[in-house]
PDB file of N, CA, C and O in Angstrom:
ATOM      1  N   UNK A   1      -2.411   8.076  -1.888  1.00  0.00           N
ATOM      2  CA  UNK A   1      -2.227   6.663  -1.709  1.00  0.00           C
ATOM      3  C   UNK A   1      -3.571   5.979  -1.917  1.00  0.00           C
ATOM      4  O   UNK A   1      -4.572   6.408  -1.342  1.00  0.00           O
ATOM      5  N   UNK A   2      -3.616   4.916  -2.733  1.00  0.00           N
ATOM      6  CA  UNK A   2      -4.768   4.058  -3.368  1.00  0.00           C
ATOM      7  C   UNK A   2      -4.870   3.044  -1.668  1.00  0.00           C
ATOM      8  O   UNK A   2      -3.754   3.109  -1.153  1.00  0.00           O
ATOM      9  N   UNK A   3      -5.512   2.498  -1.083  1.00  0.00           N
ATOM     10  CA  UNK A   3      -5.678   1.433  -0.587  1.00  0.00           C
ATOM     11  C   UNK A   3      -6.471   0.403  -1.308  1.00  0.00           C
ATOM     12  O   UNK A   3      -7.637   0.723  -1.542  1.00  0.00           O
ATOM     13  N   UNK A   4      -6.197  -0.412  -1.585  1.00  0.00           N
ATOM     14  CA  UNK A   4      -6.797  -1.755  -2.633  1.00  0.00           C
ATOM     15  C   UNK A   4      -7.655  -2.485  -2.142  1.00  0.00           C
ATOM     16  O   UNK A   4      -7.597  -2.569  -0.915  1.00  0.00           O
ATOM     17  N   UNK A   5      -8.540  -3.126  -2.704  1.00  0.00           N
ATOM     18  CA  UNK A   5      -9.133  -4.343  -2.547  1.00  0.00           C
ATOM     19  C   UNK A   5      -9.212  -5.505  -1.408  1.00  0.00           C
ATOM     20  O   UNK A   5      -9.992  -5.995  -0.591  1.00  0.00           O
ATOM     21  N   UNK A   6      -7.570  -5.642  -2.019  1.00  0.00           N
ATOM     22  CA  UNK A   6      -6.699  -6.688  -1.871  1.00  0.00           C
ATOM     23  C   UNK A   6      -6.027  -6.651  -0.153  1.00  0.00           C
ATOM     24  O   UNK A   6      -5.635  -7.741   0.265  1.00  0.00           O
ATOM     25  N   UNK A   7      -5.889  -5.300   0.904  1.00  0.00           N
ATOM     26  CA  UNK A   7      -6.045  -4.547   1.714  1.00  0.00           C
ATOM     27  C   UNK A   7      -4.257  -4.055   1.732  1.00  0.00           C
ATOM     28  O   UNK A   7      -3.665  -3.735   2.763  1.00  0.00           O
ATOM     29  N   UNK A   8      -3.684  -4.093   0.467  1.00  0.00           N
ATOM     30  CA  UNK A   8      -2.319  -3.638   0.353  1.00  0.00           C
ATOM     31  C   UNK A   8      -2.899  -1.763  -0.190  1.00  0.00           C
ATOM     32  O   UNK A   8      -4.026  -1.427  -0.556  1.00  0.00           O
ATOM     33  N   UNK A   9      -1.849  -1.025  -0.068  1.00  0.00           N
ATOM     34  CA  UNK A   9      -1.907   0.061  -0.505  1.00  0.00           C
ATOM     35  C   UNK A   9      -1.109   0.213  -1.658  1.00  0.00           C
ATOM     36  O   UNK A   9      -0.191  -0.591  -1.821  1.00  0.00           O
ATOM     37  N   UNK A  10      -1.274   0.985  -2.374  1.00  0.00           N
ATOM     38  CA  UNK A  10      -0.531   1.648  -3.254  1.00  0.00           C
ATOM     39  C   UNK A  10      -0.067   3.277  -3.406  1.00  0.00           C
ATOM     40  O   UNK A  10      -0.891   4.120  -3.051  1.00  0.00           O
ATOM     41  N   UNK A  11       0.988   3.635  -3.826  1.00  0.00           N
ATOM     42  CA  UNK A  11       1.296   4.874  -3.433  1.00  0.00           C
ATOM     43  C   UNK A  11       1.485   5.575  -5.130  1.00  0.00           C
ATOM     44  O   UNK A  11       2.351   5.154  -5.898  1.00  0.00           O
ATOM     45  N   UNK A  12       0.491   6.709  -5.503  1.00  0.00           N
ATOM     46  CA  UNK A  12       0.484   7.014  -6.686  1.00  0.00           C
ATOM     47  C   UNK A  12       1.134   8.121  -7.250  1.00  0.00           C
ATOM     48  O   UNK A  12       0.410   9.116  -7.284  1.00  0.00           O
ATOM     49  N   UNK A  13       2.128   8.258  -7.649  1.00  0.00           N
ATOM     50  CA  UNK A  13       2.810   9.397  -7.872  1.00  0.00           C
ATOM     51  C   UNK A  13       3.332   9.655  -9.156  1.00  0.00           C
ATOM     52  O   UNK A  13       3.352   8.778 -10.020  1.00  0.00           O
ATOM     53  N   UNK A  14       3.898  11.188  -9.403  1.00  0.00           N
ATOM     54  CA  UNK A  14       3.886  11.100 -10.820  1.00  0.00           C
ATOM     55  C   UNK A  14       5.535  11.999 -10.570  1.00  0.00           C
ATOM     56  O   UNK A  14       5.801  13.131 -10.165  1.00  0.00           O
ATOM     57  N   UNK A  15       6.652  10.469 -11.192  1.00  0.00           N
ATOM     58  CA  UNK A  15       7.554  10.756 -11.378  1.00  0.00           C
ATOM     59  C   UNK A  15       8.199   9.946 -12.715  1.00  0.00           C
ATOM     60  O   UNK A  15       8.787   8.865 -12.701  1.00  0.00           O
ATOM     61  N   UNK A  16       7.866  10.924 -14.022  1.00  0.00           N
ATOM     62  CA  UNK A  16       9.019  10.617 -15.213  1.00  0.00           C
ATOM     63  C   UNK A  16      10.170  10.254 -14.986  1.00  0.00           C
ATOM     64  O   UNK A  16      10.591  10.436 -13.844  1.00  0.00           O
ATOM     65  N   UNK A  17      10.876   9.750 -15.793  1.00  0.00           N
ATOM     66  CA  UNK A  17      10.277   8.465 -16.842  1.00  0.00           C
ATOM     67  C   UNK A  17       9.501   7.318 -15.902  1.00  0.00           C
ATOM     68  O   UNK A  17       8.588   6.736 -16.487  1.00  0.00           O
ATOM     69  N   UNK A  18       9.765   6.906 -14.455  1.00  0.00           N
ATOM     70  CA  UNK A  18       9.390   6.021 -14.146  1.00  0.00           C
ATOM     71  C   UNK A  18       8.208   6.237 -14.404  1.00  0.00           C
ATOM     72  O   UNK A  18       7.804   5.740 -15.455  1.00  0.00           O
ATOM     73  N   UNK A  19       7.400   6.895 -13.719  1.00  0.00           N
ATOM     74  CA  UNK A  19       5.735   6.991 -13.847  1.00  0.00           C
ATOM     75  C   UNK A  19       5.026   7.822 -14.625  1.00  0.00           C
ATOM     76  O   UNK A  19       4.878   8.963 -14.188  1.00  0.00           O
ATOM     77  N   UNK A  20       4.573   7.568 -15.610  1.00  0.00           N
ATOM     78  CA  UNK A  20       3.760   8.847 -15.949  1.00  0.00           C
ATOM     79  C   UNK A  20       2.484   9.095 -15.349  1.00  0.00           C
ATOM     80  O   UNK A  20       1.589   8.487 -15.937  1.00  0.00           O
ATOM     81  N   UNK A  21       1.956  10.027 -14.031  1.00  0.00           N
ATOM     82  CA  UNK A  21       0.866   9.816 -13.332  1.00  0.00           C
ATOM     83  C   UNK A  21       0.512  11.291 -13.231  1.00  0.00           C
ATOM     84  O   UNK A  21       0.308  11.697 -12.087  1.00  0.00           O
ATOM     85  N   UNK A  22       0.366  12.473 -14.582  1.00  0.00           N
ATOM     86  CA  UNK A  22       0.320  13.692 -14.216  1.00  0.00           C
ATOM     87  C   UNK A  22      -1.014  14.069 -13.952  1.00  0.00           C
ATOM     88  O   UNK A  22      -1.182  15.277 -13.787  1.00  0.00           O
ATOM     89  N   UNK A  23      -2.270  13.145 -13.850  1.00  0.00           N
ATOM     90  CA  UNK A  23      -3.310  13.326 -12.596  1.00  0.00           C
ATOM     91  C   UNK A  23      -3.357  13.753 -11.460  1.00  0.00           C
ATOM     92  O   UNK A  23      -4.192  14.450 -10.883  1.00  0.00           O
ATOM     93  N   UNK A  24      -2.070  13.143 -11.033  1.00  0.00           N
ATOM     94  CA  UNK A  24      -2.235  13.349  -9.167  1.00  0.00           C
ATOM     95  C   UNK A  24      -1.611  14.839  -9.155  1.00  0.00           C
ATOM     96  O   UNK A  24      -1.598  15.389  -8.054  1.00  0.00           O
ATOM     97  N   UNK A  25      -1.153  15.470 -10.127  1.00  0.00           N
ATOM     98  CA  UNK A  25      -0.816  17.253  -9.803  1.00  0.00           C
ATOM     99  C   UNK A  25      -1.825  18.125  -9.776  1.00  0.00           C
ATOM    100  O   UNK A  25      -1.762  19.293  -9.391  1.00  0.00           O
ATOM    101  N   UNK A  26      -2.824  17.513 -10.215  1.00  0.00           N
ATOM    102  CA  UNK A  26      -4.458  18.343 -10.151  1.00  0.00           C
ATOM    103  C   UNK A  26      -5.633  17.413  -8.908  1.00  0.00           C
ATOM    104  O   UNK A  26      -6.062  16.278  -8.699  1.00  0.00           O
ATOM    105  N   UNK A  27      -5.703  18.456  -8.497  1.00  0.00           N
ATOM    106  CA  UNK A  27      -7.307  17.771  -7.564  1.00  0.00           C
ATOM    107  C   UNK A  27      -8.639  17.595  -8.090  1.00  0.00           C
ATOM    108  O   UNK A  27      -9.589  16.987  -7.595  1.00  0.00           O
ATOM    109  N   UNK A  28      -8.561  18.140  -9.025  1.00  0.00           N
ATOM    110  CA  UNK A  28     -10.368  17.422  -9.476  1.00  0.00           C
ATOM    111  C   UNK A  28      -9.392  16.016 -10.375  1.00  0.00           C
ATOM    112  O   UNK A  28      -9.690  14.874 -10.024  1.00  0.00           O
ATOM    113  N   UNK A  29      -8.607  16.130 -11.160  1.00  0.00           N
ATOM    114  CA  UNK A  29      -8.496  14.933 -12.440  1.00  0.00           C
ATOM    115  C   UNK A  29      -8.322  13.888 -10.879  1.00  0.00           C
ATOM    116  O   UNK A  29      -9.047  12.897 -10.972  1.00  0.00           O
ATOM    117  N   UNK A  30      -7.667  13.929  -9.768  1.00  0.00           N
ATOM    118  CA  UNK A  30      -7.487  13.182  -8.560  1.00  0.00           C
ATOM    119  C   UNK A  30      -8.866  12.532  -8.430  1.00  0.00           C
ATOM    120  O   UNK A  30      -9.079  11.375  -8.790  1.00  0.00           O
ATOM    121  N   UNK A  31      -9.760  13.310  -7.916  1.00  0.00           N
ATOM    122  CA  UNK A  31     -11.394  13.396  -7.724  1.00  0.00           C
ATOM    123  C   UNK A  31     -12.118  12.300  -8.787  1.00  0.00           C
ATOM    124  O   UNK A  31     -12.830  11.411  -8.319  1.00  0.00           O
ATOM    125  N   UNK A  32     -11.996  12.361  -9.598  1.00  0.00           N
ATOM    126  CA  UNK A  32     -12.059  11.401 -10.972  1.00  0.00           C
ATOM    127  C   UNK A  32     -12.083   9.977 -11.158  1.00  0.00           C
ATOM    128  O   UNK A  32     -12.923   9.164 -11.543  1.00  0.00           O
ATOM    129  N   UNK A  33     -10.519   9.924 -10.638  1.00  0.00           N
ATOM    130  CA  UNK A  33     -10.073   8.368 -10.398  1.00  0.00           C
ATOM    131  C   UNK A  33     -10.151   7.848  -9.400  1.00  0.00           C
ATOM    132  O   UNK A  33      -9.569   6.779  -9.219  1.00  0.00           O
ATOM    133  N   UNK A  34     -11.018   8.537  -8.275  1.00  0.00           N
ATOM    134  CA  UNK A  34     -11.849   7.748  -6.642  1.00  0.00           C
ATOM    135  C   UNK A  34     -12.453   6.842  -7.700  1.00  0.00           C
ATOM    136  O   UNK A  34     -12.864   7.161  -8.816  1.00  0.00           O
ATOM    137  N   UNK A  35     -12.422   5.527  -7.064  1.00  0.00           N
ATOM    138  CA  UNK A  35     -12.901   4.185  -7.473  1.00  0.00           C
ATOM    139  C   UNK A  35     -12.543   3.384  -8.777  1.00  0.00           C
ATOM    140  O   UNK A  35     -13.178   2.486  -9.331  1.00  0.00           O
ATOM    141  N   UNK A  36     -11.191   4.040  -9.149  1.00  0.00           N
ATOM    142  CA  UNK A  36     -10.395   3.216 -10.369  1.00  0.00           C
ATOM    143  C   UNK A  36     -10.325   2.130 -10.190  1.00  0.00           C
ATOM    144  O   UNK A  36     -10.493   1.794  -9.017  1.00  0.00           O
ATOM    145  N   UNK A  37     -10.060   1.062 -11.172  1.00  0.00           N
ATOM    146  CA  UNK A  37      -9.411  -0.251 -10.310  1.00  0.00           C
ATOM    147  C   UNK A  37      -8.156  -0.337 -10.846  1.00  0.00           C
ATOM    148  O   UNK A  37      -8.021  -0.396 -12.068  1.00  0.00           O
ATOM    149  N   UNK A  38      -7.018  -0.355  -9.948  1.00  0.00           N
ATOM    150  CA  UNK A  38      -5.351  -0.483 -10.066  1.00  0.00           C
ATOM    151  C   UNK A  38      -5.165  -2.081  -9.488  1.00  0.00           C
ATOM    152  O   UNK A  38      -5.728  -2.756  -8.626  1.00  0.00           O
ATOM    153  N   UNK A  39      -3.876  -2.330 -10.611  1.00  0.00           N
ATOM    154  CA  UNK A  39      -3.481  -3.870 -10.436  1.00  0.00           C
ATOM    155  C   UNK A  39      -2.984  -3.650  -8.868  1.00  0.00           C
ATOM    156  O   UNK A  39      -2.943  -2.482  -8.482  1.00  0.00           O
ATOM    157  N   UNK A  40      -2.679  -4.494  -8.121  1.00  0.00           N
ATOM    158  CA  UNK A  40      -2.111  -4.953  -6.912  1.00  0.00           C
ATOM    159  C   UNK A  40      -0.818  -5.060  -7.133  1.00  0.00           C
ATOM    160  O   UNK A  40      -0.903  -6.264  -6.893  1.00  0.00           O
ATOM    161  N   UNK A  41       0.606  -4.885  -7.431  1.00  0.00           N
ATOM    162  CA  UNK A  41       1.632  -5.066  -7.228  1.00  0.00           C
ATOM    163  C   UNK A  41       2.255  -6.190  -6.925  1.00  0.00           C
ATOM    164  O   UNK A  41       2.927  -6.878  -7.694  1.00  0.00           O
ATOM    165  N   UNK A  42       1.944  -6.457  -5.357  1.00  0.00           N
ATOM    166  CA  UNK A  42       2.320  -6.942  -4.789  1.00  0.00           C
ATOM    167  C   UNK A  42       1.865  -8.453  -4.594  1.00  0.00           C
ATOM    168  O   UNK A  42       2.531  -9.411  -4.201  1.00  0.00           O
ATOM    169  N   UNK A  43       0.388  -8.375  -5.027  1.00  0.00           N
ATOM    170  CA  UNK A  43      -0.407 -10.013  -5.205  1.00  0.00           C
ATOM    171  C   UNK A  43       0.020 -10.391  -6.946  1.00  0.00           C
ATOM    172  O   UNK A  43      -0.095 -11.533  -7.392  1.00  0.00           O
ATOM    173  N   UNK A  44       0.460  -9.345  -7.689  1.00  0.00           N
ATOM    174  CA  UNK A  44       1.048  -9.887  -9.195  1.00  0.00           C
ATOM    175  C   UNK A  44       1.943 -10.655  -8.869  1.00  0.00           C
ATOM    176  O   UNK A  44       1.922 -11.801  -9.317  1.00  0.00           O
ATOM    177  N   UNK A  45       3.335 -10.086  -7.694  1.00  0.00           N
ATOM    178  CA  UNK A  45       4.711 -11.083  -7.346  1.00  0.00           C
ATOM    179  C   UNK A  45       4.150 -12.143  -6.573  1.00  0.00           C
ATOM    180  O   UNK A  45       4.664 -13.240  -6.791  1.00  0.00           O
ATOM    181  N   UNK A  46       3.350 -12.115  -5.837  1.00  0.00           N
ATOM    182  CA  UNK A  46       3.045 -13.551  -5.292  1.00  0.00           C
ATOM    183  C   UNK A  46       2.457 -14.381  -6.177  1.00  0.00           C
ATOM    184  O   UNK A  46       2.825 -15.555  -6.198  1.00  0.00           O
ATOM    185  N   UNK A  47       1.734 -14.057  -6.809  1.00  0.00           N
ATOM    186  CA  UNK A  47       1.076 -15.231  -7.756  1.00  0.00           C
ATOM    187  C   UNK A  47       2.438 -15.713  -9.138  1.00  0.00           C
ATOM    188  O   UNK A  47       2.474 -16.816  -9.685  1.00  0.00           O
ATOM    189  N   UNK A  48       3.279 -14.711  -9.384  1.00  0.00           N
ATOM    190  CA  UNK A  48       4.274 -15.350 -10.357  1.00  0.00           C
ATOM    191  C   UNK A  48       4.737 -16.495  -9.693  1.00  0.00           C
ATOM    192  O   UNK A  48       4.736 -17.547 -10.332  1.00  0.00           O
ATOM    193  N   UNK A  49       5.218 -16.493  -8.280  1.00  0.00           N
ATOM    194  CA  UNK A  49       6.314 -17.107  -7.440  1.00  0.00           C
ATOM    195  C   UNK A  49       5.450 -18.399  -7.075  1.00  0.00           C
ATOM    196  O   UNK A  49       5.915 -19.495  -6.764  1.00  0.00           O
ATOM    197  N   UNK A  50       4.010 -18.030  -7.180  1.00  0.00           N
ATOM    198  CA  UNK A  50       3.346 -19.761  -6.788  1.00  0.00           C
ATOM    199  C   UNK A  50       3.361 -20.293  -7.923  1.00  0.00           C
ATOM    200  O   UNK A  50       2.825 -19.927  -8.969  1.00  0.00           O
ATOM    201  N   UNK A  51       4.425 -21.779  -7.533  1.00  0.00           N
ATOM    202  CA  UNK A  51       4.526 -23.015  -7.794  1.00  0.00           C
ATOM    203  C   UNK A  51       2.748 -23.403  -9.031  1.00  0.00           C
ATOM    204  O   UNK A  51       1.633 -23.771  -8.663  1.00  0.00           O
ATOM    205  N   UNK A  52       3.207 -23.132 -10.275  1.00  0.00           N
ATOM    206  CA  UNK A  52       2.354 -24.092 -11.081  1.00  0.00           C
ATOM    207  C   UNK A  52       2.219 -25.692 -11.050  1.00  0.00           C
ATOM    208  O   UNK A  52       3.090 -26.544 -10.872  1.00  0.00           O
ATOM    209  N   UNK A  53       1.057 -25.801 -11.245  1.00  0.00           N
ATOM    210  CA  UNK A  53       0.538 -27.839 -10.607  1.00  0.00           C
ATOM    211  C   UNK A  53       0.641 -27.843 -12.397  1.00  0.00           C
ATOM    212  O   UNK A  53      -0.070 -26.967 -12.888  1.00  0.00           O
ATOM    213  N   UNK A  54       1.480 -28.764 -13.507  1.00  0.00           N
ATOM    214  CA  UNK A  54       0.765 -29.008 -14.113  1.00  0.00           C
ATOM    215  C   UNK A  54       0.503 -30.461 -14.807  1.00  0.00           C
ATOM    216  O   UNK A  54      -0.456 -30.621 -15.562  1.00  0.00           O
TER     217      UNK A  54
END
């Protein structure tokens, strides 16, 4: 599990077709991607849903 930035978590897993994430089946390629930066999910749906000023 990623914890974000943003202070939401993310949960990284590698399940075809949905996900292709076959990193997380190895521990060093895991080791690797400490300090990736992953989109937020969850601040993507909030920002669609806020109301544009234009």
């Amino acid at each position: 599990m990623a914890v974000l930035s943003c202070g939401h978590t993310q949960h990284l897993r590698h399940q075809p077709p949905w996900q292709n994430r076959a990193w997380v089946l190895d521990a060093v390629q895991r080791r690797t991607r400490i300090g990736t930066n992953f989109t937020c999910g969850w601040c993507v749906a909030a920002l669609a849903e806020t109301p544009k000023d234009f």
